[in-house]
PDBQT receptor file of N, H, CA, C and O in Angstrom, charges set to zero:
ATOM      1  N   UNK A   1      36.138  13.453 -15.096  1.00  0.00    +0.000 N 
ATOM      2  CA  UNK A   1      36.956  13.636 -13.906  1.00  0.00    +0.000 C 
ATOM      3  C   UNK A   1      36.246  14.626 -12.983  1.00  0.00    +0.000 C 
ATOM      4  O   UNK A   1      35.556  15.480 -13.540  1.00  0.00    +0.000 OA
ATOM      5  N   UNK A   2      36.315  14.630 -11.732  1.00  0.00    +0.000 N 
ATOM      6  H   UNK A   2      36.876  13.936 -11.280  1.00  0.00    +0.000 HD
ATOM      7  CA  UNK A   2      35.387  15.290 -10.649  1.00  0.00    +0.000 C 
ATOM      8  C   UNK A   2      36.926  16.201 -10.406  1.00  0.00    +0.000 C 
ATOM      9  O   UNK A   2      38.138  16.002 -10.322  1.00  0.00    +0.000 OA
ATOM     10  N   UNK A   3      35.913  17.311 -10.366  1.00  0.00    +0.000 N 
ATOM     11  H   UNK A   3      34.929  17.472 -10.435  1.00  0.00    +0.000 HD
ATOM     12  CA  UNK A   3      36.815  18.897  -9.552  1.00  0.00    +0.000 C 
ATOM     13  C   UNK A   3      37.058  18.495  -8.374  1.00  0.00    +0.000 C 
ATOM     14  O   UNK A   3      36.598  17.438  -7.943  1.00  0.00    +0.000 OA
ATOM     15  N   UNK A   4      37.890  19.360  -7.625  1.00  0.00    +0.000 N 
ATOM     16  H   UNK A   4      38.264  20.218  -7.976  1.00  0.00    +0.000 HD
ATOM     17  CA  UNK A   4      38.083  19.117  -6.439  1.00  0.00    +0.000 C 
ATOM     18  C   UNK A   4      37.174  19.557  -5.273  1.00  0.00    +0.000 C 
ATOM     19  O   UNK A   4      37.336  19.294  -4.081  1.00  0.00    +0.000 OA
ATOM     20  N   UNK A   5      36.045  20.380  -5.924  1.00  0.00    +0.000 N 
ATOM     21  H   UNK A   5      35.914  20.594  -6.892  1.00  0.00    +0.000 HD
ATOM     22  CA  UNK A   5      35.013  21.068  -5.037  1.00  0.00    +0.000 C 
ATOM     23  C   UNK A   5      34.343  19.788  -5.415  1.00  0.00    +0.000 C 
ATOM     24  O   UNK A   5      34.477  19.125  -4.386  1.00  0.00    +0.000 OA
ATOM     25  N   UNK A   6      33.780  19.133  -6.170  1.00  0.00    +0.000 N 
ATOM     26  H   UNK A   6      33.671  19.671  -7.006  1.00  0.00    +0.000 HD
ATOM     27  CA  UNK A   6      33.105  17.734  -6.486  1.00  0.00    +0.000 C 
ATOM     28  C   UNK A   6      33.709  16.816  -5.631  1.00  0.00    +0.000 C 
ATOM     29  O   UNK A   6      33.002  16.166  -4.860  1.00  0.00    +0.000 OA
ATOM     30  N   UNK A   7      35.285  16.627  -5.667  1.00  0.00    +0.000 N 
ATOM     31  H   UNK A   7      35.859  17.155  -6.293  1.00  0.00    +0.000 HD
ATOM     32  CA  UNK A   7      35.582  15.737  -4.116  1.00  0.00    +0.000 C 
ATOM     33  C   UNK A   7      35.511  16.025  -3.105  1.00  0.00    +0.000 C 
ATOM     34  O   UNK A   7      35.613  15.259  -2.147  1.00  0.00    +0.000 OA
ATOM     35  N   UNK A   8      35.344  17.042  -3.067  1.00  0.00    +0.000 N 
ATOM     36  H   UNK A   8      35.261  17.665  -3.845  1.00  0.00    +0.000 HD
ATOM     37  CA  UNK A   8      35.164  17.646  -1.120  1.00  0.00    +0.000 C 
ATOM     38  C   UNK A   8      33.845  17.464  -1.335  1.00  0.00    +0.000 C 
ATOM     39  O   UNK A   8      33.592  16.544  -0.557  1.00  0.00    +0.000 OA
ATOM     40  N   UNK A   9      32.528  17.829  -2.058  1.00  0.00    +0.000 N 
ATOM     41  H   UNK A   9      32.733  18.576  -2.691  1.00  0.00    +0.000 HD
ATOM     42  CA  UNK A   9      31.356  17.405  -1.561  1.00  0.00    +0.000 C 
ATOM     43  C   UNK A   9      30.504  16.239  -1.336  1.00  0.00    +0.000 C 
ATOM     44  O   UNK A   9      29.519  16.074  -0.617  1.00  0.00    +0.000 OA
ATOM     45  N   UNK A  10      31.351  15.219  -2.408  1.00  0.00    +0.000 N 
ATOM     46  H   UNK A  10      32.151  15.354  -2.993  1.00  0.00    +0.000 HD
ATOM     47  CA  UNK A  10      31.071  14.040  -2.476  1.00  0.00    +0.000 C 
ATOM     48  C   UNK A  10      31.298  12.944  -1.677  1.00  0.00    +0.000 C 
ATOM     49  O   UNK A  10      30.656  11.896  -1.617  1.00  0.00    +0.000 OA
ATOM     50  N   UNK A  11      32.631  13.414  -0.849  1.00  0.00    +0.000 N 
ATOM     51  H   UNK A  11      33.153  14.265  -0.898  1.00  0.00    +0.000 HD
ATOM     52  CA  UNK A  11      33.852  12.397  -0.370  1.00  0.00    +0.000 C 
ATOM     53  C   UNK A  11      33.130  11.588   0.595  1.00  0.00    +0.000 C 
ATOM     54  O   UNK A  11      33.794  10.582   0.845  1.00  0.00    +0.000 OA
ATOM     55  N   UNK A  12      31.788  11.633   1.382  1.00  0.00    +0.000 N 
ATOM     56  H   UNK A  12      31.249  12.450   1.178  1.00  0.00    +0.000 HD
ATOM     57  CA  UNK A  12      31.665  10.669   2.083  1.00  0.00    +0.000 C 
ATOM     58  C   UNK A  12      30.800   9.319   1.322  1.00  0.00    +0.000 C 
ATOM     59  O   UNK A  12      30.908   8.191   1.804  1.00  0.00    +0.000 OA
ATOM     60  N   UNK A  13      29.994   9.566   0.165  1.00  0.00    +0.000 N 
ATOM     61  H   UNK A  13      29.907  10.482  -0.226  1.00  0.00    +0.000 HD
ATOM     62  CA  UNK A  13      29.602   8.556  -1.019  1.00  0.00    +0.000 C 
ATOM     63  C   UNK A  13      30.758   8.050  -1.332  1.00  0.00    +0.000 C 
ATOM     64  O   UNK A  13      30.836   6.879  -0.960  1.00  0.00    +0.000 OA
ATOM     65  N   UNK A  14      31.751   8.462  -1.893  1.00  0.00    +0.000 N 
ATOM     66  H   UNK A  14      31.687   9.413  -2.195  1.00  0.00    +0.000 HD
ATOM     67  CA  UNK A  14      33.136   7.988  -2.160  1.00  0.00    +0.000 C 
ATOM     68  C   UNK A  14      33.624   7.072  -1.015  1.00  0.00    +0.000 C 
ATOM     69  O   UNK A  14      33.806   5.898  -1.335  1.00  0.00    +0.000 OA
ATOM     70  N   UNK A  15      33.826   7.362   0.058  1.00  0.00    +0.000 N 
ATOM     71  H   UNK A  15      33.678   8.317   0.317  1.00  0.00    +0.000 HD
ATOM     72  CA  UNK A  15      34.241   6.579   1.258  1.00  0.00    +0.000 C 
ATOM     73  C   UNK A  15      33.661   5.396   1.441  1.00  0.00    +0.000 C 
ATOM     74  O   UNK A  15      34.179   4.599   2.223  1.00  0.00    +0.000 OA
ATOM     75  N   UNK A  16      32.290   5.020   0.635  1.00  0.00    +0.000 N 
ATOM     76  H   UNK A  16      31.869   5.667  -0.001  1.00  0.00    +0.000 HD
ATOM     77  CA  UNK A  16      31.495   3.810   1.127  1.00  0.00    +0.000 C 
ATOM     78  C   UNK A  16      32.381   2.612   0.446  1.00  0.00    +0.000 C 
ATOM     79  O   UNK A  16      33.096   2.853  -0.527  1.00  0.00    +0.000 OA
ATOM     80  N   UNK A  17      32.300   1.521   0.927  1.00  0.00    +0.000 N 
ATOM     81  H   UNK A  17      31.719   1.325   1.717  1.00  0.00    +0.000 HD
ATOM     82  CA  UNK A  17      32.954   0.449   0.519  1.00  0.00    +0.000 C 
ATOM     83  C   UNK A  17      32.030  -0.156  -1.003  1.00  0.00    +0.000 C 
ATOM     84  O   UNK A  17      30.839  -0.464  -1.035  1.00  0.00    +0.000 OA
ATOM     85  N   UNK A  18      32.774  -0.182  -1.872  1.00  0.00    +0.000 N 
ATOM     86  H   UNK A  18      33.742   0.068  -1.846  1.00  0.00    +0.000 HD
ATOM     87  CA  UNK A  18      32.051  -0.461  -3.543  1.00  0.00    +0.000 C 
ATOM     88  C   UNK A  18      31.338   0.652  -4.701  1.00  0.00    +0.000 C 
ATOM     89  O   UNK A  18      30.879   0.378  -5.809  1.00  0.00    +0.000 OA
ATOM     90  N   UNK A  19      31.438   2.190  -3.915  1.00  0.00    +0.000 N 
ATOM     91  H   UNK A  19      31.811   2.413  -3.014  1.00  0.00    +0.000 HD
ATOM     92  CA  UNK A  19      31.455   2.968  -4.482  1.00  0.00    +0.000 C 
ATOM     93  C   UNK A  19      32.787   3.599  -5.015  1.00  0.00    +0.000 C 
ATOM     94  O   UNK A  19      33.257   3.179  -6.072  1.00  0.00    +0.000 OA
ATOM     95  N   UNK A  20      33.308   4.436  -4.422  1.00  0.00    +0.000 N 
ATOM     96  H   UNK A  20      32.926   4.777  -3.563  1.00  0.00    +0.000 HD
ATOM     97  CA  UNK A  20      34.652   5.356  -4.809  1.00  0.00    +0.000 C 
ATOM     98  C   UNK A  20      34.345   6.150  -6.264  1.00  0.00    +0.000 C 
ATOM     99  O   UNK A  20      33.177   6.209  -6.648  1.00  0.00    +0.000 OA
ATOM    100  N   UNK A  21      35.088   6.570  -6.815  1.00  0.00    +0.000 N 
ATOM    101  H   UNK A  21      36.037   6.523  -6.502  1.00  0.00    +0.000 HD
ATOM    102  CA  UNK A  21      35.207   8.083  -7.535  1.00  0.00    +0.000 C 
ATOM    103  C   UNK A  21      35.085   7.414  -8.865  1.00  0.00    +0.000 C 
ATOM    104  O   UNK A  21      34.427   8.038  -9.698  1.00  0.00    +0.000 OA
ATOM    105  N   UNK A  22      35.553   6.350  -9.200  1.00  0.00    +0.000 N 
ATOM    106  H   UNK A  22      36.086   5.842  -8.524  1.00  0.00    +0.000 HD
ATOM    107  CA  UNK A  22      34.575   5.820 -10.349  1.00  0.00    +0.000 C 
ATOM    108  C   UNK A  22      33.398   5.785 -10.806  1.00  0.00    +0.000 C 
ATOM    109  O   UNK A  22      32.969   6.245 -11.864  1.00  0.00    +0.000 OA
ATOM    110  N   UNK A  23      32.695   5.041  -9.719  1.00  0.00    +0.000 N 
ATOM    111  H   UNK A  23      33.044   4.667  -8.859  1.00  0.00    +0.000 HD
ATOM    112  CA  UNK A  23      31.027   5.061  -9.525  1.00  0.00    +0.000 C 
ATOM    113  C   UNK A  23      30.862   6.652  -9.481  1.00  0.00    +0.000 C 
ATOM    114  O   UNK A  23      30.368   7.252 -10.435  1.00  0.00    +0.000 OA
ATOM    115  N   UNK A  24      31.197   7.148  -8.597  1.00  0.00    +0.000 N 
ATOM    116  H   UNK A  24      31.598   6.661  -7.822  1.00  0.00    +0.000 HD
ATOM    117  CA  UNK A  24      31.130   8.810  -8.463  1.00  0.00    +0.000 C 
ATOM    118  C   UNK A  24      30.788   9.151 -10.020  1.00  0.00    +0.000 C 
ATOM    119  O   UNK A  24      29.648   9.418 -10.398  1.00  0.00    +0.000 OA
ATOM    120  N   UNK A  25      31.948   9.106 -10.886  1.00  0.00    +0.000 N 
ATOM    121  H   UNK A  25      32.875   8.889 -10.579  1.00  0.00    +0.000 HD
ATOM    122  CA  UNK A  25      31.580   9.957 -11.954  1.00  0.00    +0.000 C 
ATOM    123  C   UNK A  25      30.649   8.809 -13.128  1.00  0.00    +0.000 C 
ATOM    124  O   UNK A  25      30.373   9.172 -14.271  1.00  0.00    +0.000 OA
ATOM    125  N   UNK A  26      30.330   7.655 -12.668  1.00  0.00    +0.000 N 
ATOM    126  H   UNK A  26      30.554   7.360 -11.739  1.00  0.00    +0.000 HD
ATOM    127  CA  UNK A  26      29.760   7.113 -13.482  1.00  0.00    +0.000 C 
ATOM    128  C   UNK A  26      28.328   7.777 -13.643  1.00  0.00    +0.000 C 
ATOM    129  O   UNK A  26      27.750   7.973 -14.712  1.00  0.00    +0.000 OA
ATOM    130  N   UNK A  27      27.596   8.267 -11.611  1.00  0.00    +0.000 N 
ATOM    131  H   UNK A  27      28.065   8.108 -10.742  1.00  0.00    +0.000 HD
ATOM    132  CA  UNK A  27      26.469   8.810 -11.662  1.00  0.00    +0.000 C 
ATOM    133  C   UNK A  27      26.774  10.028 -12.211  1.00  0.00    +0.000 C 
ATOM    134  O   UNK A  27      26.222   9.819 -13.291  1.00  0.00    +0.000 OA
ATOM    135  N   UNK A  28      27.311  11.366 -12.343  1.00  0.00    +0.000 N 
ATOM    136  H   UNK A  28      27.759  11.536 -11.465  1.00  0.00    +0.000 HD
ATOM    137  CA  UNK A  28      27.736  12.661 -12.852  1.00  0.00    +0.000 C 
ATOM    138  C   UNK A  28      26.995  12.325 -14.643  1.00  0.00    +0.000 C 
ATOM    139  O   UNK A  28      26.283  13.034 -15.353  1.00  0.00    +0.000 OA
ATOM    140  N   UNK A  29      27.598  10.887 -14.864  1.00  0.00    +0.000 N 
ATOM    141  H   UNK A  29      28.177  10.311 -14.287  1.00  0.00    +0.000 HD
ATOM    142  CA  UNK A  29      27.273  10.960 -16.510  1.00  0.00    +0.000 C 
ATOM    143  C   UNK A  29      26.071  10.815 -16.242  1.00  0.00    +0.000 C 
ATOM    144  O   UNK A  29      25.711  11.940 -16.588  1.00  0.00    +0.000 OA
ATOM    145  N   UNK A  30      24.739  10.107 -15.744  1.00  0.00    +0.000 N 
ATOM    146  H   UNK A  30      25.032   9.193 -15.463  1.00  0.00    +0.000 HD
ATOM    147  CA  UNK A  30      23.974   9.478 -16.021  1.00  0.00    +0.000 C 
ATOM    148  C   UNK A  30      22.854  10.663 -15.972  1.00  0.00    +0.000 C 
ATOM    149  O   UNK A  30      22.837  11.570 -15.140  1.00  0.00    +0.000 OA
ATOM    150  N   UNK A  31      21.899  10.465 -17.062  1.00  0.00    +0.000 N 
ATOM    151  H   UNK A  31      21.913   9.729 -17.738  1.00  0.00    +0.000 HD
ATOM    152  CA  UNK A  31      21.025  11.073 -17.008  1.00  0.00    +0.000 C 
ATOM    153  C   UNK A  31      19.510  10.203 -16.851  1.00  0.00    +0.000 C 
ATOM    154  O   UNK A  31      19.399   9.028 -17.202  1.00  0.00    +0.000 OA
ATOM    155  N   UNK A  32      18.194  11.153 -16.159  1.00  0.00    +0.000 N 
ATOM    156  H   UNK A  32      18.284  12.107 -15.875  1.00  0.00    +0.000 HD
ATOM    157  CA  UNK A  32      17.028  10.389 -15.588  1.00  0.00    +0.000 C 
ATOM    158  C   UNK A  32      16.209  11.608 -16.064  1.00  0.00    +0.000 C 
ATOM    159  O   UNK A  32      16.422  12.813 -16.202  1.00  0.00    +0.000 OA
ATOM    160  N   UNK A  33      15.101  10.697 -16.268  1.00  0.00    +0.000 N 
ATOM    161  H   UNK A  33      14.927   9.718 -16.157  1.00  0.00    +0.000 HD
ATOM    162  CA  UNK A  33      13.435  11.476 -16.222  1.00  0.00    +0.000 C 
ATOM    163  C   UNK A  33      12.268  11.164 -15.321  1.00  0.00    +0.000 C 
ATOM    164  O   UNK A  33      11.471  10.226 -15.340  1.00  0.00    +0.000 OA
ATOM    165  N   UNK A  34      12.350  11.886 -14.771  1.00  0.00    +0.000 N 
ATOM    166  H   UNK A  34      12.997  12.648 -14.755  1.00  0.00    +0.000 HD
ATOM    167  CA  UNK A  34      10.949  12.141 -13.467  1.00  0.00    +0.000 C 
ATOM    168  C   UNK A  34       9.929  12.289 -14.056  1.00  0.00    +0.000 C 
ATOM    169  O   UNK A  34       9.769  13.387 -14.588  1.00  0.00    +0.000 OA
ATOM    170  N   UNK A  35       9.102  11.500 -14.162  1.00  0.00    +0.000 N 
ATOM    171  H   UNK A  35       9.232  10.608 -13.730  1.00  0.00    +0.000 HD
ATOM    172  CA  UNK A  35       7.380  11.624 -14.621  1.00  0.00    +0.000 C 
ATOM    173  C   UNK A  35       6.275  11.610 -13.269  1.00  0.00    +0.000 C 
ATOM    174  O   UNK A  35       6.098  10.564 -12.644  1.00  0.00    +0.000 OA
ATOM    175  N   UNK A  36       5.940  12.213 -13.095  1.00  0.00    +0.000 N 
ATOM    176  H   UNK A  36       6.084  13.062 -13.602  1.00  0.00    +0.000 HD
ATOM    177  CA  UNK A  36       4.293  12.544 -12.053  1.00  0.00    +0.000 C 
ATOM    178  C   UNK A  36       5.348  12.409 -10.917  1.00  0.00    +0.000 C 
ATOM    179  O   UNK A  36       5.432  11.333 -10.325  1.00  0.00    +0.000 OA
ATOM    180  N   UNK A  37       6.459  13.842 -10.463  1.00  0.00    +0.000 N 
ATOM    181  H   UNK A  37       6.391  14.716 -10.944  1.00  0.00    +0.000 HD
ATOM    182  CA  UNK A  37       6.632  13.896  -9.181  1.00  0.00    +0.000 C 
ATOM    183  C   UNK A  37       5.712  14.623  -7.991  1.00  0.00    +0.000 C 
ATOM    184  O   UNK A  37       6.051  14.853  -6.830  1.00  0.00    +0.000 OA
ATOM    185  N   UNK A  38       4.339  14.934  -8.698  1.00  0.00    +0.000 N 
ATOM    186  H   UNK A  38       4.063  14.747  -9.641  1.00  0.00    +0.000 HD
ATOM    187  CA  UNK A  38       3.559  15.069  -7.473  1.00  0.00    +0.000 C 
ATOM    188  C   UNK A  38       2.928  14.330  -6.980  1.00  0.00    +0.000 C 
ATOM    189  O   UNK A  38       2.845  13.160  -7.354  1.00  0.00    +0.000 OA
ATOM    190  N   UNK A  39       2.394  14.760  -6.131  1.00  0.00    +0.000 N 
ATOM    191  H   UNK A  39       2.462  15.711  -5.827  1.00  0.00    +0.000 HD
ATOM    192  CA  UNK A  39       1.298  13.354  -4.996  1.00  0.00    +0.000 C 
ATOM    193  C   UNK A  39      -0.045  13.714  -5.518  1.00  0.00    +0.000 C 
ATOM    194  O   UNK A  39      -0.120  14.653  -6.311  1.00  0.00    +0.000 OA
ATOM    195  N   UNK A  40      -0.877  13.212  -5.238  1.00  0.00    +0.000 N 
ATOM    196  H   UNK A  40      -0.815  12.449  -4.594  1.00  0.00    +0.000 HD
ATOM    197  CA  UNK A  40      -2.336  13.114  -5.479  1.00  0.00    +0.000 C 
ATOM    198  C   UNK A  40      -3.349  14.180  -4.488  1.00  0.00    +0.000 C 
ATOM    199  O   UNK A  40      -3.558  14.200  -3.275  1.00  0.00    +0.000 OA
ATOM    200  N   UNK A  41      -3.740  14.839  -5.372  1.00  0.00    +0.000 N 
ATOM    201  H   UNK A  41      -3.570  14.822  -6.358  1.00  0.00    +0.000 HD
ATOM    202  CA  UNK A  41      -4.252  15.859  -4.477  1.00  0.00    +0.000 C 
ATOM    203  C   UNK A  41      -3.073  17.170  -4.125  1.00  0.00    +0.000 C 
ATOM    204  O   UNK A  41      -3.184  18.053  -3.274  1.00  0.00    +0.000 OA
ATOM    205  N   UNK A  42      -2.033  16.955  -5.019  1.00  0.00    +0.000 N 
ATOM    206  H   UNK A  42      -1.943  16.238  -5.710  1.00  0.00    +0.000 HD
ATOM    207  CA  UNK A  42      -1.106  18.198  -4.700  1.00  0.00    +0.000 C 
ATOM    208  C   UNK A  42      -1.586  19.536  -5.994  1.00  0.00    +0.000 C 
ATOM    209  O   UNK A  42      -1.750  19.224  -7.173  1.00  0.00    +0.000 OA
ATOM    210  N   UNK A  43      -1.690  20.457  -5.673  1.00  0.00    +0.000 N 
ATOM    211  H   UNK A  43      -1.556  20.710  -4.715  1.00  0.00    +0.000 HD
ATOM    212  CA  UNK A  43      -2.012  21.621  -6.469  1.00  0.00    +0.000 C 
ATOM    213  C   UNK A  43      -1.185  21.493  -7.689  1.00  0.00    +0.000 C 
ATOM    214  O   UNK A  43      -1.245  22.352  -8.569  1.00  0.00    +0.000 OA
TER     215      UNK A  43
């Protein structure tokens, strides 16, 4: 369940048509791994 500081920051993702507060907390669960977020030639 999203706090209410989570709906006030979220609320315009929420507003899109096929998202709403479901999807909302579906991404909250989801976890990701970033491999080589630098560019080429970055220090």
């Amino acid at each position: 369940m999203l706090s209410e500081k989570e709906l006030n920051r979220y609320k315009h993702p929420i507003a899109v048509p096929g998202m709403g507060v479901q999807m909302q907390e579906q991404l909250k669960k989801a976890r990701i791994l970033i491999i080589g977020a630098g560019g080429l030639g970055s220090p």
